[in-house]
C-alpha positions as CSV (number, residue, x, y, z in Angstrom):
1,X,-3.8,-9.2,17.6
2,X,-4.9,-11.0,20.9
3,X,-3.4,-14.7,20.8
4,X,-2.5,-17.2,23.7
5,X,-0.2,-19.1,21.4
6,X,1.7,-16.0,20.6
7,X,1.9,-14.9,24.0
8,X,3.0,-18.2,25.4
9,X,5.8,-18.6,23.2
10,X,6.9,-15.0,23.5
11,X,7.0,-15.4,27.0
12,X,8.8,-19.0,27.3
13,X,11.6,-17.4,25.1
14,X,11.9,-14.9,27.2
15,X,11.1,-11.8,24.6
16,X,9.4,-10.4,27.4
17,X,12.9,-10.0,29.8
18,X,14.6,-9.0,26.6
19,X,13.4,-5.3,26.2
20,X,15.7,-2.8,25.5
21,X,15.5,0.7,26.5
22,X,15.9,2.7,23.2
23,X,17.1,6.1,22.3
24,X,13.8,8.7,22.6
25,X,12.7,12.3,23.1
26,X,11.1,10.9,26.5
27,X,12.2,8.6,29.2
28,X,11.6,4.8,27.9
29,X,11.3,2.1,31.1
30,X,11.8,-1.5,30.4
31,X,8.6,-1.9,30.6
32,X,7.2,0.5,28.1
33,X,9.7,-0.5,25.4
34,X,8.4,-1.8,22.4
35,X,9.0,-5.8,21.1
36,X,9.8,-5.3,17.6
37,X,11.5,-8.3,15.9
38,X,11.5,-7.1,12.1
39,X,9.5,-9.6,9.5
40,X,11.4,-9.6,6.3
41,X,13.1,-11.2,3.6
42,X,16.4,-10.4,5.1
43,X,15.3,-10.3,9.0
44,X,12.7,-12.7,10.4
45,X,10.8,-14.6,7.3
46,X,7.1,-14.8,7.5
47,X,4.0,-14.9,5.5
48,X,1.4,-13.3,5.4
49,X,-2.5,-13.1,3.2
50,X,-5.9,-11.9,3.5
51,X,-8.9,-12.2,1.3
52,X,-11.0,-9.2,2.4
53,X,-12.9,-10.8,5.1
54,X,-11.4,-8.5,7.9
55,X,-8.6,-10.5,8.6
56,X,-4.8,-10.9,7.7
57,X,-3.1,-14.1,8.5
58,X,0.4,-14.0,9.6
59,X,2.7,-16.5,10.1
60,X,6.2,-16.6,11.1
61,X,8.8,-18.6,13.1
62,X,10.9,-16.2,15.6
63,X,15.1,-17.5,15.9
64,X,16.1,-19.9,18.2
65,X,16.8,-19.4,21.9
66,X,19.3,-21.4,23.7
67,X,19.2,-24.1,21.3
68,X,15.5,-24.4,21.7
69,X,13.9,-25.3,17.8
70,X,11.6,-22.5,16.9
71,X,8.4,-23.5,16.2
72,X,6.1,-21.9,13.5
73,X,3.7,-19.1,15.0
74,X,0.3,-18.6,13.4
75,X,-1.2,-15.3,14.1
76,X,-5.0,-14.3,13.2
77,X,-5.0,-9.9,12.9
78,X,-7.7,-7.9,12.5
79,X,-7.1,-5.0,10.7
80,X,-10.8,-3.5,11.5
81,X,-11.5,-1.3,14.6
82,X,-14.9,-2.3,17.3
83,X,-16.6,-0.4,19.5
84,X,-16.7,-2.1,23.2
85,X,-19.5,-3.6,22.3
86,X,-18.3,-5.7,19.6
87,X,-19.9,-3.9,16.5
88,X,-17.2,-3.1,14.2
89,X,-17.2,0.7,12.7
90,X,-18.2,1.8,9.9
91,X,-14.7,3.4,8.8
92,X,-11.8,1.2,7.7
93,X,-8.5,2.2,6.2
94,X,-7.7,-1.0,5.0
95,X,-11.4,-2.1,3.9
96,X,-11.4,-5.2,1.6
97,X,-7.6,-5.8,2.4
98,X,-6.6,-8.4,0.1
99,X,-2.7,-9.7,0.0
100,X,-1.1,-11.8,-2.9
101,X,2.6,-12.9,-2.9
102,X,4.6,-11.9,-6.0
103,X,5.0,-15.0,-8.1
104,X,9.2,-14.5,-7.8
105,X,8.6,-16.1,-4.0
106,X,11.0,-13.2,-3.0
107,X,9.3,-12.0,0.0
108,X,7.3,-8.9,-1.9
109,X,3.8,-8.7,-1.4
110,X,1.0,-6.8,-3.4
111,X,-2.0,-5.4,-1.2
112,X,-5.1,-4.0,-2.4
113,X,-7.3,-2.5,-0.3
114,X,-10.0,1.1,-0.4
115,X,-10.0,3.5,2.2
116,X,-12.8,3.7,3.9
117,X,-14.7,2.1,0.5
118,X,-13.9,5.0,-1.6
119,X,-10.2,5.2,-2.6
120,X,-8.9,2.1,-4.1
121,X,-5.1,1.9,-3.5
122,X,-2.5,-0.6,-4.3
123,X,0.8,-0.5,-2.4
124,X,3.8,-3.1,-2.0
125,X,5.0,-5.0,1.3
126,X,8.1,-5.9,1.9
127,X,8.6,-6.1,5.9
128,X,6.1,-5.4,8.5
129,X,6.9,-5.3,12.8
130,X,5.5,-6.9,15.3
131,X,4.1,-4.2,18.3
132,X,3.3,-4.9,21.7
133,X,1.0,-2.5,24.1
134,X,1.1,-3.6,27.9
135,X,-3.0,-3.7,29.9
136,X,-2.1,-5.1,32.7
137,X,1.4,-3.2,33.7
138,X,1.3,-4.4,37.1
139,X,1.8,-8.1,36.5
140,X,4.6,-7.2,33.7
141,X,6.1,-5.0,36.1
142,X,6.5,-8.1,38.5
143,X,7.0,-10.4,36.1
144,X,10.7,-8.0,34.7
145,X,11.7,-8.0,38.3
146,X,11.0,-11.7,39.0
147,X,8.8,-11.0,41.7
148,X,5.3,-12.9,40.7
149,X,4.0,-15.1,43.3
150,X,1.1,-17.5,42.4
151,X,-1.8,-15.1,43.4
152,X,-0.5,-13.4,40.3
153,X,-1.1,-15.9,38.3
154,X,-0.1,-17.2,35.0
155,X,0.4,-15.2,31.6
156,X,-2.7,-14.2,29.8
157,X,-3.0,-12.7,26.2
158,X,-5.9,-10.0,27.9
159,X,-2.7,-8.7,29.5
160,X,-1.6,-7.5,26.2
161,X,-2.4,-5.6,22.9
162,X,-0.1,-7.1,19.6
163,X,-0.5,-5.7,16.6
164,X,1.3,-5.6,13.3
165,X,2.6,-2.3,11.6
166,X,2.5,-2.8,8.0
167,X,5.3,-0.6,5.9
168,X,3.2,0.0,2.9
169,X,4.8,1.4,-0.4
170,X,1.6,2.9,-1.3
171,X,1.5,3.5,-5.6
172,X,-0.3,6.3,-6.2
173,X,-2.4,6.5,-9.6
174,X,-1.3,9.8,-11.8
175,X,-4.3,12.9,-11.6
176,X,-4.8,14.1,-14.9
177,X,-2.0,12.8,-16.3
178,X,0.5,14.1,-13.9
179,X,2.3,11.8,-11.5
180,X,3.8,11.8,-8.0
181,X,6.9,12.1,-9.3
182,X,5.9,15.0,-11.5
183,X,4.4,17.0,-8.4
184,X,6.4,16.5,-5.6
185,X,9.5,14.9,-7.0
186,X,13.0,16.5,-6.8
187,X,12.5,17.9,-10.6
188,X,8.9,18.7,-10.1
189,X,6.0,21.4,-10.3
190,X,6.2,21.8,-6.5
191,X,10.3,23.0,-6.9
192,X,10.2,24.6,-9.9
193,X,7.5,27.0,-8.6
194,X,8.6,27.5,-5.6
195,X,11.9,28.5,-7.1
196,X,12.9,32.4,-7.9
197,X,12.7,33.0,-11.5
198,X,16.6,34.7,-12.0
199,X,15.7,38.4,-13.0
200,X,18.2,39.6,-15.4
201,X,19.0,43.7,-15.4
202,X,21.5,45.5,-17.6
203,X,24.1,46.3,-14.8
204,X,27.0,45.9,-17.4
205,X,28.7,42.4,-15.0
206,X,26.0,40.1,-15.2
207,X,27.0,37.0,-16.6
208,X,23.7,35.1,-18.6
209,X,22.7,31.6,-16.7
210,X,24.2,28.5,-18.0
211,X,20.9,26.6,-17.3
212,X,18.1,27.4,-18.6
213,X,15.5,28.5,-16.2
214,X,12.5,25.9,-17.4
215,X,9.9,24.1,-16.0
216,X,11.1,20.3,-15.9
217,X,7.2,18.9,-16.3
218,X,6.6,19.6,-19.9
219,X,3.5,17.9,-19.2
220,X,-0.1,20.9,-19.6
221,X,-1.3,21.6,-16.2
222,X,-2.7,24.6,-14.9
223,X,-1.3,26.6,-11.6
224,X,-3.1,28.4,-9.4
225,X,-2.7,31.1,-6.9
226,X,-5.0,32.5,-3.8
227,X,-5.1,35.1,-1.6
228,X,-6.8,34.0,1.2
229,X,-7.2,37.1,3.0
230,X,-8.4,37.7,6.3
231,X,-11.6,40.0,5.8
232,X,-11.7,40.8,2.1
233,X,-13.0,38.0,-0.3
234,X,-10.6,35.3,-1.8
235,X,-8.5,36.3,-4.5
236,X,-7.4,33.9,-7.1
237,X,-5.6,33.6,-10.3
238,X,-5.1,30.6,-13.1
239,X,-2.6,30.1,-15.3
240,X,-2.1,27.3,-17.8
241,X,1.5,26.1,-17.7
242,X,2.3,28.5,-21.2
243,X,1.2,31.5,-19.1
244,X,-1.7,32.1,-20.7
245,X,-4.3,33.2,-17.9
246,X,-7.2,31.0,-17.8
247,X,-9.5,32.6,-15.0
248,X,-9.1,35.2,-12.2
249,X,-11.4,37.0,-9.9
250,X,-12.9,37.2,-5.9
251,X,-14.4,34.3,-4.6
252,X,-17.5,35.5,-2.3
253,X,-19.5,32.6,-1.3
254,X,-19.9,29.5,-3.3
255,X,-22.6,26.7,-3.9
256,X,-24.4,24.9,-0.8
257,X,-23.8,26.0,2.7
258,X,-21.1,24.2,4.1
259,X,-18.6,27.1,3.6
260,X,-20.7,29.2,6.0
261,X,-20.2,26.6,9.3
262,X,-16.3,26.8,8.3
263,X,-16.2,30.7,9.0
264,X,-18.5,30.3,12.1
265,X,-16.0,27.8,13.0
266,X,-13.2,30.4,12.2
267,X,-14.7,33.1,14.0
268,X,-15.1,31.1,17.1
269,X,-11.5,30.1,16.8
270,X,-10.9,34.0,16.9
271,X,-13.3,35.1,19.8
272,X,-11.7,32.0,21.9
273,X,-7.8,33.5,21.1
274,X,-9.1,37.3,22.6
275,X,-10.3,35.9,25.6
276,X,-7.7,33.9,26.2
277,X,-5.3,37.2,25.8
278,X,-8.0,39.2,27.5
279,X,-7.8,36.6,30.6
280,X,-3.9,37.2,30.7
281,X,-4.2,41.1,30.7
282,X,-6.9,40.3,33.6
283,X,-4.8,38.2,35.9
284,X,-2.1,41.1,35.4
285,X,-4.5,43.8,37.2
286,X,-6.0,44.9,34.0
287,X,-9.8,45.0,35.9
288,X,-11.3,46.1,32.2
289,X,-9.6,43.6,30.0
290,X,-12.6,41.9,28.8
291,X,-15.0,42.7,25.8
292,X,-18.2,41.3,27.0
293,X,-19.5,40.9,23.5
294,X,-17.2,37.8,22.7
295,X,-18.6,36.0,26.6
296,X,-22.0,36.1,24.5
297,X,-20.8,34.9,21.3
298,X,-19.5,31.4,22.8
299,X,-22.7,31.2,26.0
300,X,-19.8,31.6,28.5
301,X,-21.1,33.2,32.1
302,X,-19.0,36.4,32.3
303,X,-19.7,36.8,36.2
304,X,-18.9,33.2,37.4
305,X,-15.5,33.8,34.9
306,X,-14.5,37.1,36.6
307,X,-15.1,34.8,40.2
308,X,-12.9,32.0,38.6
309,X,-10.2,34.1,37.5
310,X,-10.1,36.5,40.9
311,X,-8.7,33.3,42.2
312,X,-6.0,32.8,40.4
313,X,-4.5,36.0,40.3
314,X,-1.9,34.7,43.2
315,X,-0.4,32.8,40.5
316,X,1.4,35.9,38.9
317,X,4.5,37.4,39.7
318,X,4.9,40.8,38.1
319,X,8.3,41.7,39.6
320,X,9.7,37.6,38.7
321,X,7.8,36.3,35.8
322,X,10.0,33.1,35.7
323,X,8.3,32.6,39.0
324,X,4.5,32.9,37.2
325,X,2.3,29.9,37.7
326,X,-0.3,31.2,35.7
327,X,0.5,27.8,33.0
328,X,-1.1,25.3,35.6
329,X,-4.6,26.9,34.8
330,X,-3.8,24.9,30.8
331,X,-4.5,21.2,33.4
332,X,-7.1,22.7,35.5
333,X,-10.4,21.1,34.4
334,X,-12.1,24.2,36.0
335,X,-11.1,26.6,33.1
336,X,-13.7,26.9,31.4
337,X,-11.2,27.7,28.5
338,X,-10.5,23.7,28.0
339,X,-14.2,23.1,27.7
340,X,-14.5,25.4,24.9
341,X,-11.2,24.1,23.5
342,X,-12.5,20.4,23.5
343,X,-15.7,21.5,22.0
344,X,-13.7,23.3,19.0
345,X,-11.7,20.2,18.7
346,X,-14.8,17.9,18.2
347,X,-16.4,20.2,15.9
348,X,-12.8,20.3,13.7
349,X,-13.6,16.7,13.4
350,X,-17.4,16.4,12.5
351,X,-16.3,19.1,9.8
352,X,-13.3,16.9,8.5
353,X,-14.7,14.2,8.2
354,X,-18.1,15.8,6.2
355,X,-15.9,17.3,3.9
356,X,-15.6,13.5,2.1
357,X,-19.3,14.7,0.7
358,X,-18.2,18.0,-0.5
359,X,-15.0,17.9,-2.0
360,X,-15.5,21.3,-4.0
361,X,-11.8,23.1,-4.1
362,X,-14.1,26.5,-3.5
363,X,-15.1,25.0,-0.2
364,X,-12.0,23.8,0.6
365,X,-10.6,27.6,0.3
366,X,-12.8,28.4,3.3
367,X,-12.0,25.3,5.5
368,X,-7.6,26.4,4.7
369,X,-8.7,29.7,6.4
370,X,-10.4,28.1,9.4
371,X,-7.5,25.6,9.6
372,X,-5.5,28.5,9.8
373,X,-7.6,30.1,12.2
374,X,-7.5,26.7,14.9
375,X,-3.7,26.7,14.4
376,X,-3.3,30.2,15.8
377,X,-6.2,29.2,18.7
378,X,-3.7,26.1,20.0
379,X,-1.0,28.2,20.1
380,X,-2.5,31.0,21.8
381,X,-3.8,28.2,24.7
382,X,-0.9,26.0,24.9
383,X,1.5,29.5,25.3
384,X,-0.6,30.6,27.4
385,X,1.3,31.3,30.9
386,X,4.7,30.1,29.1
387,X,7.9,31.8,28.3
388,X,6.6,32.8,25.1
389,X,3.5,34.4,26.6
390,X,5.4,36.8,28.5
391,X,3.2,40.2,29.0
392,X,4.2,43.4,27.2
């Protein structure tokens, strides 16, 4: 949301010099804290519509400032992403956005929209909050201390990003039958089975339970459970919700291909985590740390690493390991460890998002065990040098 009305009459009431610093993790400055009047029933009233053309139009009028009258502000949002060069992409969450007001005028509104074009979703809005992302921090910097001079010029909306957080209460359609509520509710299939079924033994002083120890979904679904292994083939077991067993067996490969790029993608994951303990071991004196196979499996030089490494070794400390600097080598853009690590990360991505054209559960087994695989990878990288990578 980019608008020179907006911005003016922010600015002229002073919303601008009204930032607060808030309670965060991280240091907040004045001028990094967020405007965020709330848009509700019970806060700021506003409308708001959209008719799947792109747009949502908002509309609100913001309280009065020293006996000023507020005057009605109409904001134009797009809720659809551009490249730079104006072409919007492909990929929309909110794609076909259309916004009606309940019919009780109460300040409830009903949005439809599909994700990305293939998951149609309905949800309710109640509220939404108006954002605001600085550009231009050095003229808002001047501008909080009262130090513009007329070189500076005047306000400009390309100083600013707005945009408009939507609270959605998304309503999600049941899958076979069963609905959020029944899976992930508090009396649910996801709490009853991850509960311990009370075992009863004849010890002479057990008392029977007073409850009954019963799934609260009476509902027929089928449950099932995999091993996922590490080297052997997936094990799995399914169960209809009587306990009769439906089908069990190893999983070894499955239809199409895909599955094989996720345990390349695993496998990577793994040679990237030895080197990455190899190059600690290394940097400790340990002149035969490396396995020279796992250089070849990801095309990295193995003589211009050994020449990287040899000068870094000042940055361990054997006898003071609190005094080890060997963490700065995570920011240095000379380890050829990040490459790698960014080249991972992109290819997570490409296989995420081609997953929407293979959404076979057998597949998705494989992709869980590369997951798990990346997981253990950005913890071995982001330890590395830390108080948790201490060597043994």
């Amino acid at each position: 949301m980019a608008d020179e009305t907006a911005v003016q009459y922010f600015n002229s009431y002073r919303l601008f010099l009204r930032k607060k610093e808030h309670v965060t993790f991280t240091p907040t400055t004045l001028i990094a804290a967020p405007i965020r009047p709330v848009l509700a029933n019970n806060g700021v009233k506003f409308g708001i519509s959209a008719k799947g053309d792109g747009y949502a139009y908002l509309n609100f009028s913001l309280p009065s400032l020293d006996g000023e009258t507020p005057k009605p502000t109409n904001i134009k949002c797009s809720y659809r992403k551009y490249y730079n060069n104006g072409t919007p992409r492909k990929s929309c969450y909110l794609d076909g956005l259309t916004i009606v007001e309940d019919t009780n005028k109460k300040g409830t509104y009903t949005c439809k929209y599909s994700i990305n074009g293939n998951h149609p979703q309905t949800a309710t809005l109640k509220e939404c909050f108006i954002r605001m992302s600085v550009r231009n921090t050095a003229w808002m910097k001047k501008h909080v201390e009262g130090t513009l001079t007329a070189a500076d010029g005047p306000i400009q909306a390309s100083y600013f990003d707005f945009y408009v957080d939507l609270s959605l209460g998304v309503s999600e359609e049941p899958i076979h039958n069963l609905t959020k509520a029944d899976v992930f509710g508090k009396k649910s299939l996801r709490s009853f089975y991850n509960s311990a079924y009370p075992e009863t033994k004849d010890l002479g002083l057990q008392t029977a339970s007073a409850e009954a120890f019963l799934c609260p979904v009476d509902k027929p679904h089928n449950l099932m459970g995999i091993d996922l292994g590490q080297r052997n083939p997936f094990a799995y077991c399914v169960k209809d919700n009587n306990g009769k067993l439906i089908a069990n067996g190893h999983l070894d490969g499955v239809s199409g291909d895909n599955y094989k790029t996720y345990i390349d993608f695993g496998n990577n994951c793994e040679v990237l985590i030895r080197i990455i303990k190899e190059t600690k071991n290394y940097l400790y004196g340990d002149d035969e740390a490396f396995d020279m196979e796992n250089f070849t499996k990801l095309g990295i030089n193995y003589e211009n690493y050994i020449k990287y490494l040899n000068t870094k070794r000042s940055l361990v400390n054997v006898d003071d390991q609190s005094k080890n600097q060997t963490h700065t080598m995570r920011m240095d853009k000379e380890w050829v460890i990040k490459e790698c690590m960014w080249q991972l990360r992109g290819q997570y991505t490409t296989l995420n998002v081609a997953r929407y054209d293979n959404p076979d559960w057998c597949q998705s087994l494989y992709w869980i065990d590369a997951i798990y695989r990346f997981i253990d990878l950005q913890k071995t990288f982001h330890n590395f040098g830390s108080y948790y990578d201490h060597k043994a």
